[in-house]
Structures are given as C-alpha cells and as structure tokens.
mmCIF file as Biopython writes it, N, C-alpha, C and O atoms, coordinates in Angstrom:
data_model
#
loop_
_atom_site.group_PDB
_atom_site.id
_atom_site.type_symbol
_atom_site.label_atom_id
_atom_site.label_alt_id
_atom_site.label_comp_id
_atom_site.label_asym_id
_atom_site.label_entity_id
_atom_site.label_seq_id
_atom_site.pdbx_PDB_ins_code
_atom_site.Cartn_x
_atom_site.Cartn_y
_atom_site.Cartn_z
_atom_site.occupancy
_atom_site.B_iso_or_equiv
_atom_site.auth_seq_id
_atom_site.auth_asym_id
_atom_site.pdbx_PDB_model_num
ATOM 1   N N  . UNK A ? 1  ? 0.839  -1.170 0.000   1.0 0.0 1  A 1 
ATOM 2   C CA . UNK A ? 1  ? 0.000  0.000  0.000   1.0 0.0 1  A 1 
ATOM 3   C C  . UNK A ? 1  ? 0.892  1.244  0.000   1.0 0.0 1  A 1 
ATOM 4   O O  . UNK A ? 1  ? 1.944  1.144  0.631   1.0 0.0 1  A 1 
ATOM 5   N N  . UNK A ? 2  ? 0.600  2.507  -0.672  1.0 0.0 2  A 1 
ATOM 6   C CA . UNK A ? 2  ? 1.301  3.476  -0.868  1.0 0.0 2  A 1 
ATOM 7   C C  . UNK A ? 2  ? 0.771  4.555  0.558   1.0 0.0 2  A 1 
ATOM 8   O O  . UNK A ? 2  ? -0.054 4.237  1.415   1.0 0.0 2  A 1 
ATOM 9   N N  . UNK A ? 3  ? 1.375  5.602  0.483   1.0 0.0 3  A 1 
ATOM 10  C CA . UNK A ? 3  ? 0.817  6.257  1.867   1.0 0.0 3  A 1 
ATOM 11  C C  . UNK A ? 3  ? 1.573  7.457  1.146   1.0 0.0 3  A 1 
ATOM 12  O O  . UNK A ? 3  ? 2.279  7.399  0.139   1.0 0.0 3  A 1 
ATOM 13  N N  . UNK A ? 4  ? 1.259  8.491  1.876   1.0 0.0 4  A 1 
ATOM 14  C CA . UNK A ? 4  ? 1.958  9.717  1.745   1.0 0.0 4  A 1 
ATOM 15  C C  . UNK A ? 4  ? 2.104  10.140 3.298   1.0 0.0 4  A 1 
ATOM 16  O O  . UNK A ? 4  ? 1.198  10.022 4.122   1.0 0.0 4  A 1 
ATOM 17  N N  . UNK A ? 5  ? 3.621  10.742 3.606   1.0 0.0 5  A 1 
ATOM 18  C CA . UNK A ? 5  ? 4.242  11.034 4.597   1.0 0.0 5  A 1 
ATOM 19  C C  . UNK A ? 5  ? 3.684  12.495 4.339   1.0 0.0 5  A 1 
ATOM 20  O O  . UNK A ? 5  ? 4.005  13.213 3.392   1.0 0.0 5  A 1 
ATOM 21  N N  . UNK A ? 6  ? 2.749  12.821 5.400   1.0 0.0 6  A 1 
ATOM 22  C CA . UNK A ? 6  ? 2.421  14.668 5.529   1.0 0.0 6  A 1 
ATOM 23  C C  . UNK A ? 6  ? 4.122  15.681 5.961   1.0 0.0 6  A 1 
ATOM 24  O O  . UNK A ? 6  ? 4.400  16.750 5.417   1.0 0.0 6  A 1 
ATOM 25  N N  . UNK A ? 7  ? 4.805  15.148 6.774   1.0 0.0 7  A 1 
ATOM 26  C CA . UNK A ? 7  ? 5.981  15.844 6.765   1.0 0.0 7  A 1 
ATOM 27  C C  . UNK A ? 7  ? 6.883  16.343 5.550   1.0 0.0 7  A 1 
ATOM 28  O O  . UNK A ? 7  ? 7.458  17.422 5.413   1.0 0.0 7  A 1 
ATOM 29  N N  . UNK A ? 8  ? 6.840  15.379 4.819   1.0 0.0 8  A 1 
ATOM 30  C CA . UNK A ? 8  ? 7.453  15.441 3.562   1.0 0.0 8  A 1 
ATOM 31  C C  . UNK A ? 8  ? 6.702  15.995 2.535   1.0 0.0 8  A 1 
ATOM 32  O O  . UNK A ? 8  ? 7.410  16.693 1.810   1.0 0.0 8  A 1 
ATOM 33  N N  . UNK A ? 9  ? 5.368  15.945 2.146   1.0 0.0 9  A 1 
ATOM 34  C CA . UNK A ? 9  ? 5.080  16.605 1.258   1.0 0.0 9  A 1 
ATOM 35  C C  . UNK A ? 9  ? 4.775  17.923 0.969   1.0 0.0 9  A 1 
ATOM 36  O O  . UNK A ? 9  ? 4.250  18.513 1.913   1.0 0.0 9  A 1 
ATOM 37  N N  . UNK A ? 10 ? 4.939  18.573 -0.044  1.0 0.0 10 A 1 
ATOM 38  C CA . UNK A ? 10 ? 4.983  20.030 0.094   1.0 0.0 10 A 1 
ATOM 39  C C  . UNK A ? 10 ? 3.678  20.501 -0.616  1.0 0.0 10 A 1 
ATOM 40  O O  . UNK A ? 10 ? 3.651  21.700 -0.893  1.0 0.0 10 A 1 
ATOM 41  N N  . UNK A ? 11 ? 2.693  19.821 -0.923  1.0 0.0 11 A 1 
ATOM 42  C CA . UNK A ? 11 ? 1.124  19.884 -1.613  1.0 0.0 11 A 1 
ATOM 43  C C  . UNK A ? 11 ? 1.100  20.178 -2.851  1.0 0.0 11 A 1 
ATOM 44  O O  . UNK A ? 11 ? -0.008 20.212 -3.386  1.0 0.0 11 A 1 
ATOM 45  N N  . UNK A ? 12 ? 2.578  20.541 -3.847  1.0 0.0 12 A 1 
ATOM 46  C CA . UNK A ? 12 ? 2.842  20.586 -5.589  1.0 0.0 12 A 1 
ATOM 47  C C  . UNK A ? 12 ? 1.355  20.078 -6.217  1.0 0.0 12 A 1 
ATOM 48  O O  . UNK A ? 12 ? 0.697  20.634 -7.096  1.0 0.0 12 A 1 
ATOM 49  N N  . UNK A ? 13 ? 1.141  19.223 -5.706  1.0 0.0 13 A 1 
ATOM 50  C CA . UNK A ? 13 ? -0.061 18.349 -6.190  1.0 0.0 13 A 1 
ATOM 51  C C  . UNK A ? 13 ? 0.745  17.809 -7.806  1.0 0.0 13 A 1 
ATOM 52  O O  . UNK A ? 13 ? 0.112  18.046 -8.835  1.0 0.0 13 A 1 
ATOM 53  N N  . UNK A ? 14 ? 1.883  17.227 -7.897  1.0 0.0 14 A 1 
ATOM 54  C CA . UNK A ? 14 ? 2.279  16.472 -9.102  1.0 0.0 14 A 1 
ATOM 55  C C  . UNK A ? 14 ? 1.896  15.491 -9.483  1.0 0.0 14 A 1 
ATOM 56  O O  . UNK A ? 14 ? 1.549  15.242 -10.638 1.0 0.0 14 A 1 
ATOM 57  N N  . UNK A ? 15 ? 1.902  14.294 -7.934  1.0 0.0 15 A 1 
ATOM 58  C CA . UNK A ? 15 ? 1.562  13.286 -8.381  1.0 0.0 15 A 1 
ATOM 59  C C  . UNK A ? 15 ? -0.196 12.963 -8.628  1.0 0.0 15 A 1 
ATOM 60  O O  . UNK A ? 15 ? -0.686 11.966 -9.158  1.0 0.0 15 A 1 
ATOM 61  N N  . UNK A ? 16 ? -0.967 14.258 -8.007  1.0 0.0 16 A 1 
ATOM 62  C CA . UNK A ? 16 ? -2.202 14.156 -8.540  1.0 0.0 16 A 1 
ATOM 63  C C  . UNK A ? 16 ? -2.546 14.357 -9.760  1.0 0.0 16 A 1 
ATOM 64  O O  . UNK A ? 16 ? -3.693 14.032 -10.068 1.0 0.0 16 A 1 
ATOM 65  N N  . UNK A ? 17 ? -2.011 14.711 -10.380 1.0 0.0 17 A 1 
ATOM 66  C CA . UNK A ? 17 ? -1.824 14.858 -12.439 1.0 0.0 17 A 1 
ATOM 67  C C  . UNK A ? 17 ? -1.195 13.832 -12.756 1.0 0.0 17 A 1 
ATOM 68  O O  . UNK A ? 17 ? -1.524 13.798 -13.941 1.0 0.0 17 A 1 
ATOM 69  N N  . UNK A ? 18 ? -0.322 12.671 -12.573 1.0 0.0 18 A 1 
ATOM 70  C CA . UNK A ? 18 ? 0.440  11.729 -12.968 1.0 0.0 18 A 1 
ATOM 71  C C  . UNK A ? 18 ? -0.198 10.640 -12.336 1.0 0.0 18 A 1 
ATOM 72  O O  . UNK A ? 18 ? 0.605  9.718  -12.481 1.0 0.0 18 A 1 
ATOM 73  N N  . UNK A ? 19 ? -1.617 10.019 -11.440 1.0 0.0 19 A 1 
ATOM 74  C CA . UNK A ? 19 ? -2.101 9.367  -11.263 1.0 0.0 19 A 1 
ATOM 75  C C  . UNK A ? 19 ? -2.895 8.616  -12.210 1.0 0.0 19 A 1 
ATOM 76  O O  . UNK A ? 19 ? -4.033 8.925  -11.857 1.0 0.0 19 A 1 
ATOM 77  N N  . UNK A ? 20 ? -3.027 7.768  -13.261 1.0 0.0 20 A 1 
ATOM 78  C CA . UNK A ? 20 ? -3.759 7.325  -13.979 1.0 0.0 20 A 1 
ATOM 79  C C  . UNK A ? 20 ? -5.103 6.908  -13.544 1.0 0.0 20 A 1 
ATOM 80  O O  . UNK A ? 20 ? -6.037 6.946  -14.345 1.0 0.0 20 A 1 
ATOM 81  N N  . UNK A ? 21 ? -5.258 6.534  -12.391 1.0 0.0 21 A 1 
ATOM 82  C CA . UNK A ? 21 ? -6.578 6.316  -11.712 1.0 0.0 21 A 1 
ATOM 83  C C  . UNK A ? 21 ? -7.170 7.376  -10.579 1.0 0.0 21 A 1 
ATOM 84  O O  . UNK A ? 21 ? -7.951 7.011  -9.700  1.0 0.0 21 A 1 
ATOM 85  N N  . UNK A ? 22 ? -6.665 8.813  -10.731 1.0 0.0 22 A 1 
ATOM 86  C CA . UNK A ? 22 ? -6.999 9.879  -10.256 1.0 0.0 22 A 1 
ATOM 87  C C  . UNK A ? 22 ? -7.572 9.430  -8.421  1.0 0.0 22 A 1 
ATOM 88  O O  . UNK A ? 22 ? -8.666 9.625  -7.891  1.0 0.0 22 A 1 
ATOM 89  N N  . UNK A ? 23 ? -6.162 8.714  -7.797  1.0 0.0 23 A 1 
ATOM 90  C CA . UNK A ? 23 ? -6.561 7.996  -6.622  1.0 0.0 23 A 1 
ATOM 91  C C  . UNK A ? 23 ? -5.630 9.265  -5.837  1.0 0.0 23 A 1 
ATOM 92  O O  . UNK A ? 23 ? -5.059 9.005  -4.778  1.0 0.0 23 A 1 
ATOM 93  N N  . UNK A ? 24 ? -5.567 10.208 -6.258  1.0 0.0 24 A 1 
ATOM 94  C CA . UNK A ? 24 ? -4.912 11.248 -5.644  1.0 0.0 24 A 1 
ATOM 95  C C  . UNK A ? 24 ? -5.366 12.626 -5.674  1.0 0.0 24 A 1 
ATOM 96  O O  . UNK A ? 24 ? -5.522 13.203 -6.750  1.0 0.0 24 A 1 
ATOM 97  N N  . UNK A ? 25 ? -5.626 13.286 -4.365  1.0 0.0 25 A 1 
ATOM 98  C CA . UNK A ? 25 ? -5.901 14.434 -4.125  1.0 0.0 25 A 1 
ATOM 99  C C  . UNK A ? 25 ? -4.990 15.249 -2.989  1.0 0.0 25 A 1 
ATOM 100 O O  . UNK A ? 25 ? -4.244 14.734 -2.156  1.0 0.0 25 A 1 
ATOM 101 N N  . UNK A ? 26 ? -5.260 16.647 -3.189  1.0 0.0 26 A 1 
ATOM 102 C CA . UNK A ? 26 ? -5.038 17.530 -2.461  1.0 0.0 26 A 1 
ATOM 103 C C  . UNK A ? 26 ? -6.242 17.653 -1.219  1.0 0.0 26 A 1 
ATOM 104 O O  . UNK A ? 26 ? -7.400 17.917 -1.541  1.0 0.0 26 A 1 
ATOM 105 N N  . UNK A ? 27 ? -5.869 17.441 0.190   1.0 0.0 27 A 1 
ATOM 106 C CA . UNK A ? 27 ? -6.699 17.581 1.153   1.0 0.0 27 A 1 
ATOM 107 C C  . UNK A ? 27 ? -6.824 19.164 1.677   1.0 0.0 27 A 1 
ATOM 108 O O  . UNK A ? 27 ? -6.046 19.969 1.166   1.0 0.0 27 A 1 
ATOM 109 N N  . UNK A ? 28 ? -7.524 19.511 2.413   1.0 0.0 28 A 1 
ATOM 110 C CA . UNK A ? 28 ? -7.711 20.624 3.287   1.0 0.0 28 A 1 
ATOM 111 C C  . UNK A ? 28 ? -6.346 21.264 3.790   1.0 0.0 28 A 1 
ATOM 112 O O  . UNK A ? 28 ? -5.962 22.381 3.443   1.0 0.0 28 A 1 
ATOM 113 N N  . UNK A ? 29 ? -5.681 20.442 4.628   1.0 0.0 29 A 1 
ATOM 114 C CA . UNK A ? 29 ? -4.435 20.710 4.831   1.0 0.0 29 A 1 
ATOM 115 C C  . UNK A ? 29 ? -3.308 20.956 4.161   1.0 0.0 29 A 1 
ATOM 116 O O  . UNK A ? 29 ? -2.222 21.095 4.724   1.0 0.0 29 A 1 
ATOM 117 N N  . UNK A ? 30 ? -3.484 21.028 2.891   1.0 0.0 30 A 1 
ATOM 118 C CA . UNK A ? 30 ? -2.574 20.786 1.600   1.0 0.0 30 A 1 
ATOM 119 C C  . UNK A ? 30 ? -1.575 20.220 1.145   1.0 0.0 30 A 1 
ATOM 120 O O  . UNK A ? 30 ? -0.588 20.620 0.528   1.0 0.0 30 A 1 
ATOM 121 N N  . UNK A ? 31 ? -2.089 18.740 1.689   1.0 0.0 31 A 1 
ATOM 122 C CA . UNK A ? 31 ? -1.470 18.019 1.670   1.0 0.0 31 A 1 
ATOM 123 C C  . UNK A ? 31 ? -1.836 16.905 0.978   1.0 0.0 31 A 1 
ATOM 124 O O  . UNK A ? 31 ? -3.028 16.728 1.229   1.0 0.0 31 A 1 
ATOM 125 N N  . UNK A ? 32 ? -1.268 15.699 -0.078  1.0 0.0 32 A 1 
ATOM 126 C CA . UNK A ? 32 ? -1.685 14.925 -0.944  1.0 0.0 32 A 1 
ATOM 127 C C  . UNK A ? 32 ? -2.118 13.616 0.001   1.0 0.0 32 A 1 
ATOM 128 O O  . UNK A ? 32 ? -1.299 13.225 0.833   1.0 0.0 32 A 1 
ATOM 129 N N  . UNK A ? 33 ? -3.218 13.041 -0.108  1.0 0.0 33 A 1 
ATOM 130 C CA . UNK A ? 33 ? -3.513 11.864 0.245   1.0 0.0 33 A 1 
ATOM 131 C C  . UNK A ? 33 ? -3.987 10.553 -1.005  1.0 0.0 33 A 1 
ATOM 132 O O  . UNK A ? 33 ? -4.443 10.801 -2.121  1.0 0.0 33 A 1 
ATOM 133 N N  . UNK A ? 34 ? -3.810 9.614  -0.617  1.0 0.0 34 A 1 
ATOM 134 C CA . UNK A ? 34 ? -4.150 8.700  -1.494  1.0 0.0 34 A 1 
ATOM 135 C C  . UNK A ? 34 ? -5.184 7.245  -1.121  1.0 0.0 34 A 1 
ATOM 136 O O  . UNK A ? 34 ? -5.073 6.343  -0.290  1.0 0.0 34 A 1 
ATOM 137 N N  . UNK A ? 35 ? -6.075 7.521  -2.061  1.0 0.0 35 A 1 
ATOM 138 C CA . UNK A ? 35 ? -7.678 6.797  -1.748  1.0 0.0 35 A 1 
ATOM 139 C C  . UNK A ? 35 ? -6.739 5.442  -2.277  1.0 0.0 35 A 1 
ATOM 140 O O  . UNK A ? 35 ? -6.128 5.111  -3.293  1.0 0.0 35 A 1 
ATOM 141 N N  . UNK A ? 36 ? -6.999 4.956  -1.080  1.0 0.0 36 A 1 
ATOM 142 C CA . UNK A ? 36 ? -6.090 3.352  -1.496  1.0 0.0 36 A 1 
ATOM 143 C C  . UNK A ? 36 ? -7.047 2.095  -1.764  1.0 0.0 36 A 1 
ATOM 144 O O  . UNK A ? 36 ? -6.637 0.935  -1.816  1.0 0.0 36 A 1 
ATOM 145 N N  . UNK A ? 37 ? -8.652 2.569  -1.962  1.0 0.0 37 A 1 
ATOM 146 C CA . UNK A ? 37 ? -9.673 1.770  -2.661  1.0 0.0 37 A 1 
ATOM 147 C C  . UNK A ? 37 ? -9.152 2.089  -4.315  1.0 0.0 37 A 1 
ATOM 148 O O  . UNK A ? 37 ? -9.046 1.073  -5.001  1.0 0.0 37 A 1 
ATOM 149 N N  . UNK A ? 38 ? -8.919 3.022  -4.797  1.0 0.0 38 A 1 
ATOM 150 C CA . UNK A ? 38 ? -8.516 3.132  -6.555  1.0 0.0 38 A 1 
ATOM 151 C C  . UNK A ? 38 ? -7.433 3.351  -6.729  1.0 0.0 38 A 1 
ATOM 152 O O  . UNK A ? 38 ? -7.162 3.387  -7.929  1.0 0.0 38 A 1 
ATOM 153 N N  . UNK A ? 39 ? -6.215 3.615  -5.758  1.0 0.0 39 A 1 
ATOM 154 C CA . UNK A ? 39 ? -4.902 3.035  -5.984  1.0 0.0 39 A 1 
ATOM 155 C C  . UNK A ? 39 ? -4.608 1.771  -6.723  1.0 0.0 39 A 1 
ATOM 156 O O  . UNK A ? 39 ? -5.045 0.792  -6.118  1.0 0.0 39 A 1 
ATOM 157 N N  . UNK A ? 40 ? -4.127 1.547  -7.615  1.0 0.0 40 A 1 
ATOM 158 C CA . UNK A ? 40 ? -3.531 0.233  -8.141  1.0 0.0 40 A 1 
ATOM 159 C C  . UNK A ? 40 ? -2.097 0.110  -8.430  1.0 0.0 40 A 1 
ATOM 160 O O  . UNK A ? 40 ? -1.571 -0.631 -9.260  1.0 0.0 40 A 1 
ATOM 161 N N  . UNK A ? 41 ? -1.421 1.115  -7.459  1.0 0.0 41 A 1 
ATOM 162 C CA . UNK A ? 41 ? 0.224  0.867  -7.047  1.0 0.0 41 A 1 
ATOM 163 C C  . UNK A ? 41 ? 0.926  0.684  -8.258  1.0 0.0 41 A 1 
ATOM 164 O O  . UNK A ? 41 ? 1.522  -0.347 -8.569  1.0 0.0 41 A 1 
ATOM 165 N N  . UNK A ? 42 ? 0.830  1.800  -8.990  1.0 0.0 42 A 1 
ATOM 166 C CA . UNK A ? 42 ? 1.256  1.359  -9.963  1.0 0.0 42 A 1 
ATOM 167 C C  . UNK A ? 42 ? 3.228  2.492  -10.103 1.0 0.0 42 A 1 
ATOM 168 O O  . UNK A ? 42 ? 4.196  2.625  -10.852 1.0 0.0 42 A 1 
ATOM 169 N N  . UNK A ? 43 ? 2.827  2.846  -9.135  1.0 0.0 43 A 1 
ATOM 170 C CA . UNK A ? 43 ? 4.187  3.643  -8.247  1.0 0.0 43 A 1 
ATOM 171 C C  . UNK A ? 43 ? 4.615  4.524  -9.755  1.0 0.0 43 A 1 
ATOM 172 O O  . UNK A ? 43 ? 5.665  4.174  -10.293 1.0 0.0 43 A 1 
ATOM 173 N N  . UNK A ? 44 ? 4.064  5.283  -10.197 1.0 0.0 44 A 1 
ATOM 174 C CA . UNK A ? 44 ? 3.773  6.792  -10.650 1.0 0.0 44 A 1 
ATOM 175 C C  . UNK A ? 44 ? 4.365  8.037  -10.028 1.0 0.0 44 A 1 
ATOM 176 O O  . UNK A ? 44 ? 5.375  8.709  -10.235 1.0 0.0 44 A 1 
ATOM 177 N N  . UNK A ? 45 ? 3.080  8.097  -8.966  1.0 0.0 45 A 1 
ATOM 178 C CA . UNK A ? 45 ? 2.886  9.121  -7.947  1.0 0.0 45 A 1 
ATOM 179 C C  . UNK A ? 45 ? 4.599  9.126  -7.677  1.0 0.0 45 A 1 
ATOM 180 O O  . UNK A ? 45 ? 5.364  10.065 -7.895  1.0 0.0 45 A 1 
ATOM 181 N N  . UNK A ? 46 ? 4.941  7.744  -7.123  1.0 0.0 46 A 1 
ATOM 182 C CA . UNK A ? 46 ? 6.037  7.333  -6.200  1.0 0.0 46 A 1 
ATOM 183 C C  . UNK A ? 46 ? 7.070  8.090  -6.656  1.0 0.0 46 A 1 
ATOM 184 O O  . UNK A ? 46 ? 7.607  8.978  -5.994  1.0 0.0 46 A 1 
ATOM 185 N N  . UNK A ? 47 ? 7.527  7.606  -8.356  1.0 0.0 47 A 1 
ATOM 186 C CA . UNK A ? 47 ? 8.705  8.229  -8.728  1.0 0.0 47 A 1 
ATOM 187 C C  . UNK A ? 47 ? 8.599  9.639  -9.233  1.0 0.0 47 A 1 
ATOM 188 O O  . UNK A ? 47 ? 9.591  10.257 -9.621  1.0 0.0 47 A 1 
ATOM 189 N N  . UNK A ? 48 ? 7.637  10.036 -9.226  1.0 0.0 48 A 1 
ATOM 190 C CA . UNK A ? 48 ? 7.611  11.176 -10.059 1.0 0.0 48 A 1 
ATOM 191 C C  . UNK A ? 48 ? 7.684  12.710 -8.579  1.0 0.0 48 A 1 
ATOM 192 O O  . UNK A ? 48 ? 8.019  13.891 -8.668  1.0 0.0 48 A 1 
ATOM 193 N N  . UNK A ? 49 ? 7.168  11.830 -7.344  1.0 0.0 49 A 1 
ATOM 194 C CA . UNK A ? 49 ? 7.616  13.037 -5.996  1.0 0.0 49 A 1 
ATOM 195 C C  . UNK A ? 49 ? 9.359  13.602 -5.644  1.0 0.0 49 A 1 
ATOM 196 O O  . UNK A ? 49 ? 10.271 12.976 -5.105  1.0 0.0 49 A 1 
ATOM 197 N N  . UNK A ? 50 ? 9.336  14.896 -6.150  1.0 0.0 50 A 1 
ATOM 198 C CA . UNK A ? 50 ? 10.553 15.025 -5.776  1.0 0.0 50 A 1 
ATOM 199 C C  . UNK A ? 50 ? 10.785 15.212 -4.210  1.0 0.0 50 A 1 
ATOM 200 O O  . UNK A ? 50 ? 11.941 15.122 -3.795  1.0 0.0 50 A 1 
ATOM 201 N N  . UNK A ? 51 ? 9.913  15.426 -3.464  1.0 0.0 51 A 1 
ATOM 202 C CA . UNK A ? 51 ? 9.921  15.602 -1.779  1.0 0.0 51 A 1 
ATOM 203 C C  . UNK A ? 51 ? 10.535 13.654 -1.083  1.0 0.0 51 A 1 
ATOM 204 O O  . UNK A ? 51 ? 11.143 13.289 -0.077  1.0 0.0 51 A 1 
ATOM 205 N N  . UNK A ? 52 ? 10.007 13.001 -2.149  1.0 0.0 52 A 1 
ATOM 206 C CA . UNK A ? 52 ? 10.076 11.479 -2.038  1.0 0.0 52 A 1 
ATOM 207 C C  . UNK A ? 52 ? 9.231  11.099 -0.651  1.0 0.0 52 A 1 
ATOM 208 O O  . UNK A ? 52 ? 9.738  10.510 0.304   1.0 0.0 52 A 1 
ATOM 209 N N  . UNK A ? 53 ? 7.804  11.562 -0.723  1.0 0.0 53 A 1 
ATOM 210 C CA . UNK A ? 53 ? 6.793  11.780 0.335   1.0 0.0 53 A 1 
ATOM 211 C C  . UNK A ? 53 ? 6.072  10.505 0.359   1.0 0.0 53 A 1 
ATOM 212 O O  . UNK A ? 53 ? 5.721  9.833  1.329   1.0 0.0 53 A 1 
ATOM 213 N N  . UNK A ? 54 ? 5.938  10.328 -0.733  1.0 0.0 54 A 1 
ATOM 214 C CA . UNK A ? 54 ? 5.144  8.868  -0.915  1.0 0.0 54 A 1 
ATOM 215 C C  . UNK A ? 54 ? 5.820  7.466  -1.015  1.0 0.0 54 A 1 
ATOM 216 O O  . UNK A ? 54 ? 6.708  7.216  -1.830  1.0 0.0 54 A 1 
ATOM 217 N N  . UNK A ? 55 ? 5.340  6.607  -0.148  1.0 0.0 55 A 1 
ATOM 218 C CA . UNK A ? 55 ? 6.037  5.158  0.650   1.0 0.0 55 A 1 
ATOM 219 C C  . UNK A ? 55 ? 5.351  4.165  0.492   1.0 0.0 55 A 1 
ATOM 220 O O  . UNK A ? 55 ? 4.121  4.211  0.459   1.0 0.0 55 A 1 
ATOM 221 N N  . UNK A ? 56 ? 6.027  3.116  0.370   1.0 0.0 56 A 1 
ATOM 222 C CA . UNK A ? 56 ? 5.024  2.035  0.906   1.0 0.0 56 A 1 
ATOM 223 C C  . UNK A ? 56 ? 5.263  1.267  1.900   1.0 0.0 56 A 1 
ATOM 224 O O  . UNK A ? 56 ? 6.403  0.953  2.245   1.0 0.0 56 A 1 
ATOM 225 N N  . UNK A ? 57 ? 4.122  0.855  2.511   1.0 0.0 57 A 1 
ATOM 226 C CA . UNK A ? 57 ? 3.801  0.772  3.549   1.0 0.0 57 A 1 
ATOM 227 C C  . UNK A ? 57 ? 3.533  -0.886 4.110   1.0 0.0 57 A 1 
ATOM 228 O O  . UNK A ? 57 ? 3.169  -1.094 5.268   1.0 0.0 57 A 1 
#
C-alpha cells in the first residue's frame, strides 16, 4: 500500500496529475492523500515526488 508522509510533502499536487486512476488528491491541509480503494500501485505518484513523500507501507 502506498501512503503519503504529511511531513514530507509540500502539496505541488504532481503526483495528482500523474495518477492514472486519479486515486490522488489535495486535502484541506494541503497536503496529498491517497484513496487506497482506486490506488492500483502502480508507483507513478512514487517516482515522479521530488519531496520522495510517498512510501510504501
């Protein structure tokens, strides 16, 4: 499962444009979270964060 580390991310919102299954948003806090019901790990998001915020878990 992928996760996003809130410390690390800086809310660019990149990997929410580079998600093919749009399992990525910008929250309230402005910070990226990831709906891990339409995640299909297809580690996108993963390489494309330059903060390197997003993990798996």
């Amino acid at each position: 499962m992928l996760v996003v580390n809130k410390e690390k991310c800086n809310g660019d919102a990149v990997c929410t444009m580079l998600c093919p299954m749009e399992a990525i948003a910008i929250g309230e806090d402005g910070k990226a979270f990831i709906d891990t019901d339409q995640c299909m790990e297809c580690f996108a998001c993963q390489t494309s964060c330059s903060q390197e915020a997003i993990e798996e878990q």
